[in-house]
Short mmCIF file of the C-alpha atoms (twelve columns), coordinates in Angstrom:
data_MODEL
# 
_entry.id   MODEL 
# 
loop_
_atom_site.group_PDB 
_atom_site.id 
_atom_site.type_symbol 
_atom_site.label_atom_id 
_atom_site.label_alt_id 
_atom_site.label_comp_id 
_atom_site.label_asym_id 
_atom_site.label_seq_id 
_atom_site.Cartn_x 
_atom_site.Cartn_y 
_atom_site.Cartn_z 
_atom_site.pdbx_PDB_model_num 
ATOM 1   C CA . UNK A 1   -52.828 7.234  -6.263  1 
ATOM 2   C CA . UNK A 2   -55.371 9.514  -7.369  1 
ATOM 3   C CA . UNK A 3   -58.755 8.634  -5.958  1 
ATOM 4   C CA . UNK A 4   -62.224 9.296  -7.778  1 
ATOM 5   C CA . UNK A 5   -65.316 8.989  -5.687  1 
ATOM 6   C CA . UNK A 6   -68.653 8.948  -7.867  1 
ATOM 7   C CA . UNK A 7   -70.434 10.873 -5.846  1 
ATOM 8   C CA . UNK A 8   -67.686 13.676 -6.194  1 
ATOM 9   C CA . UNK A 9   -66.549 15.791 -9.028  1 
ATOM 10  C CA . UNK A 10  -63.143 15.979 -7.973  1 
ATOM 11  C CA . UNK A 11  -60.289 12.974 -7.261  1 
ATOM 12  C CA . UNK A 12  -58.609 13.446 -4.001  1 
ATOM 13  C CA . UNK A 13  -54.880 13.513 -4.437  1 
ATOM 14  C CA . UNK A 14  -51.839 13.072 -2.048  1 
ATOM 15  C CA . UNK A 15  -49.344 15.996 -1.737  1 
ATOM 16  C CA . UNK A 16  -47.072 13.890 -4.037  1 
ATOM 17  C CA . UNK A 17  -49.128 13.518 -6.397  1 
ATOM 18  C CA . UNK A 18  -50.646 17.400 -6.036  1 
ATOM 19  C CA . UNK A 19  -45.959 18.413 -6.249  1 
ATOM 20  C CA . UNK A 20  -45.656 16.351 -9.306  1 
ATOM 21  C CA . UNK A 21  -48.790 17.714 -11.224 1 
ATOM 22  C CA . UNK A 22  -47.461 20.656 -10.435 1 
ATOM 23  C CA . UNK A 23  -43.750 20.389 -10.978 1 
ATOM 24  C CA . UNK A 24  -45.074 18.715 -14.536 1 
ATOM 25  C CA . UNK A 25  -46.364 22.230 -14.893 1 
ATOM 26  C CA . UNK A 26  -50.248 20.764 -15.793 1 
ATOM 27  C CA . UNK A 27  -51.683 22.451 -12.927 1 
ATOM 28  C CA . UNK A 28  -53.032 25.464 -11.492 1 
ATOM 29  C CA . UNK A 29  -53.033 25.901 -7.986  1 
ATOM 30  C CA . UNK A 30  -56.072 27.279 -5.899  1 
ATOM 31  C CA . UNK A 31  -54.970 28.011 -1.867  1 
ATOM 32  C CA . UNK A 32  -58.844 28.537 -0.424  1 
ATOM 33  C CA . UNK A 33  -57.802 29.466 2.979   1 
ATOM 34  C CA . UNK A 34  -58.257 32.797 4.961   1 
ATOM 35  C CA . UNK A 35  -55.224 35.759 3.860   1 
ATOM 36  C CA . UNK A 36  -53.069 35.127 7.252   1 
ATOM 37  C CA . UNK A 37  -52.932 31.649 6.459   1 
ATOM 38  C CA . UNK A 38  -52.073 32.110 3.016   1 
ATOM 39  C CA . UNK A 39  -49.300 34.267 4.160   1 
ATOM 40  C CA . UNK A 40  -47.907 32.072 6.673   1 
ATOM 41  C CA . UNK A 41  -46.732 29.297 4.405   1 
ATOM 42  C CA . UNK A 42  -48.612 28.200 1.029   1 
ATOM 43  C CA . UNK A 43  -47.615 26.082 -2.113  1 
ATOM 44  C CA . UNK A 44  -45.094 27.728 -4.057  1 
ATOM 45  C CA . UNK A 45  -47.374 29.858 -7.133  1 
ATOM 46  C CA . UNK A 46  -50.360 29.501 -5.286  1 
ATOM 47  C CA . UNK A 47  -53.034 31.427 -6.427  1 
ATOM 48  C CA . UNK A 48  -55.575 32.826 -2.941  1 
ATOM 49  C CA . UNK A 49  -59.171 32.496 -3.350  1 
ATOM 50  C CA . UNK A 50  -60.592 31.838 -0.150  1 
ATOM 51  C CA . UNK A 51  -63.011 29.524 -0.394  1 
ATOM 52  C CA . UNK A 52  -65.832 32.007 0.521   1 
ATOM 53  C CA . UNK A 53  -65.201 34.091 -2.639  1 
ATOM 54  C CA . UNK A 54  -65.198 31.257 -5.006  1 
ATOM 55  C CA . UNK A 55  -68.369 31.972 -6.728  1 
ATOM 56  C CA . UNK A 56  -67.480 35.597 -6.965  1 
ATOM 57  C CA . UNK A 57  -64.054 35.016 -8.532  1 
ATOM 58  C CA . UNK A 58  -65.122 32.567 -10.993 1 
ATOM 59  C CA . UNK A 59  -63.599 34.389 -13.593 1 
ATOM 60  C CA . UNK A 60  -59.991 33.926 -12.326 1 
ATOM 61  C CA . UNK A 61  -60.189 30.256 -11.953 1 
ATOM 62  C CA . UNK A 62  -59.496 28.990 -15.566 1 
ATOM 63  C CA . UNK A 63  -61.502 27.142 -17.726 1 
ATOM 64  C CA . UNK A 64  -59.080 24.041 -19.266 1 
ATOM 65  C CA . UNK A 65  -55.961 22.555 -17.460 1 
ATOM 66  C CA . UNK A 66  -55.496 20.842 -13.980 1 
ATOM 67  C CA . UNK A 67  -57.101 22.343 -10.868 1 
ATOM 68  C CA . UNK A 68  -55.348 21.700 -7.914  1 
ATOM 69  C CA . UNK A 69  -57.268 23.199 -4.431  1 
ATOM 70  C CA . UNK A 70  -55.529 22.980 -1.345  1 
ATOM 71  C CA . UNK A 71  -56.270 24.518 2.103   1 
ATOM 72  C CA . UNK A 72  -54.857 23.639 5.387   1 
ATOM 73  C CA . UNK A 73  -56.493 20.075 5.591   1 
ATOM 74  C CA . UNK A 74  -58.540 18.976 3.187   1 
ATOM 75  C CA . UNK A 75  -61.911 19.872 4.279   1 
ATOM 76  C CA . UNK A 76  -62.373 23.644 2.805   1 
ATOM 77  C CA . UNK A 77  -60.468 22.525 -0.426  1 
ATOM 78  C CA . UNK A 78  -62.675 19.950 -1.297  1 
ATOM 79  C CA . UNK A 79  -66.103 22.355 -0.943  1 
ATOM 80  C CA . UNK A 80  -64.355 24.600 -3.285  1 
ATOM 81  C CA . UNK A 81  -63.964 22.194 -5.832  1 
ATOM 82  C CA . UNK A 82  -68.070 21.361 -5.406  1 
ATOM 83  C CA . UNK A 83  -68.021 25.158 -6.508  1 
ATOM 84  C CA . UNK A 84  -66.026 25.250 -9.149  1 
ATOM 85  C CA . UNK A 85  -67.721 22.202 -10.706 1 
ATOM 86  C CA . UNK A 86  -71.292 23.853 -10.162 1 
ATOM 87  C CA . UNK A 87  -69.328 26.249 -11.955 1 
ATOM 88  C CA . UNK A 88  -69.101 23.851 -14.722 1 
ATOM 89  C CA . UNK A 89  -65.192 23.622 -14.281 1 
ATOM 90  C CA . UNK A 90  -63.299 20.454 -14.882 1 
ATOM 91  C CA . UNK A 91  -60.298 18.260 -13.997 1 
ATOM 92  C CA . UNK A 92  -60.605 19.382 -10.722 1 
ATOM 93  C CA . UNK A 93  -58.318 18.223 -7.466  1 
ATOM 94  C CA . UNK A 94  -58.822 18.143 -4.133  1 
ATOM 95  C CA . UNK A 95  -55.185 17.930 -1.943  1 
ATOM 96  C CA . UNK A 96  -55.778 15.136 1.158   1 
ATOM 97  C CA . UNK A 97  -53.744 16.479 4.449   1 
ATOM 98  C CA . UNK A 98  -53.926 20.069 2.709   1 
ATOM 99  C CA . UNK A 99  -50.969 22.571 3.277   1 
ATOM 100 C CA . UNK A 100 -50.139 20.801 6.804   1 
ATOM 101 C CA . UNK A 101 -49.495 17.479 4.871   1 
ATOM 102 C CA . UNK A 102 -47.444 19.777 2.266   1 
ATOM 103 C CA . UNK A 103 -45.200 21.322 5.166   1 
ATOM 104 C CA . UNK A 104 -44.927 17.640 7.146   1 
ATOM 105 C CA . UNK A 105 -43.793 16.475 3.888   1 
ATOM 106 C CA . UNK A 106 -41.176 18.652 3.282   1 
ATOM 107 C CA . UNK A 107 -41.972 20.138 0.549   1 
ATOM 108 C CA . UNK A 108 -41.085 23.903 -0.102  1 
ATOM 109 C CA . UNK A 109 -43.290 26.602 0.955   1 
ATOM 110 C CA . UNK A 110 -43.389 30.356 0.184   1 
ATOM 111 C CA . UNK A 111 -44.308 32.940 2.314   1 
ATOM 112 C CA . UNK A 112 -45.549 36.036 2.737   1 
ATOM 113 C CA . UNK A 113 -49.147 38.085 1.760   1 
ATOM 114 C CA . UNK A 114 -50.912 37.689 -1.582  1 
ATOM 115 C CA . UNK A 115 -49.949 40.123 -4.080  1 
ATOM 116 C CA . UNK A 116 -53.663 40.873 -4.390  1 
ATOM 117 C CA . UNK A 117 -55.342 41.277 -1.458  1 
ATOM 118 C CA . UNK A 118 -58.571 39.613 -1.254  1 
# 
């Protein structure tokens, strides 16, 4: 179950939870990890913005919806969301276990470089 911390602006959210959000099509997902990671296995639709370019791609991170950020454990994901709420975004996500709980899991994967290059 979805877990809020008040000291965070983001819940923390099992890969379940992060697969039905998206399956339910409320979510955008936002892979913060390095390009070769990326493009060794990442959440099917996943959009790359490595967590170090955050403030510079603010622009492509949308404004309403679900914001789901994953990366390979947890850790990077959830600085990115601090970002992207001093960024004044919302409804923002933060995947527990990150893409190595996603691939222990089971659940699919997609690989293969960005189609942007970042």
């Amino acid at each position: 179950m979805a877990y809020k911390d008040p000291r965070e602006p983001f819940s923390r959210i099992n890969v379940d939870e992060a697969k039905a959000m998206i399956t339910g099509g409320s979510a955008v997902v936002i892979d913060v990890r390095e390009p070769h990671e990326y493009a060794a296995a990442h959440v099917p639709g996943a959009k790359l913005i490595p967590v170090n370019t955050i403030i510079n791609h603010k622009d492509e991170i949308p404004d309403a919806g679900d914001l789901v950020f994953i990366c390979a454990v947890g850790q990077r994901s959830a600085l990115a969301c601090e970002y992207a709420a001093a960024l004044g975004k919302q409804n923002l996500y933060n995947v527990e276990g990150g893409t190595d709980a996603w691939v222990r899991a089971g659940l699919p994967v997609e690989t293969g470089a960005p189609a942007v290059a970042r």
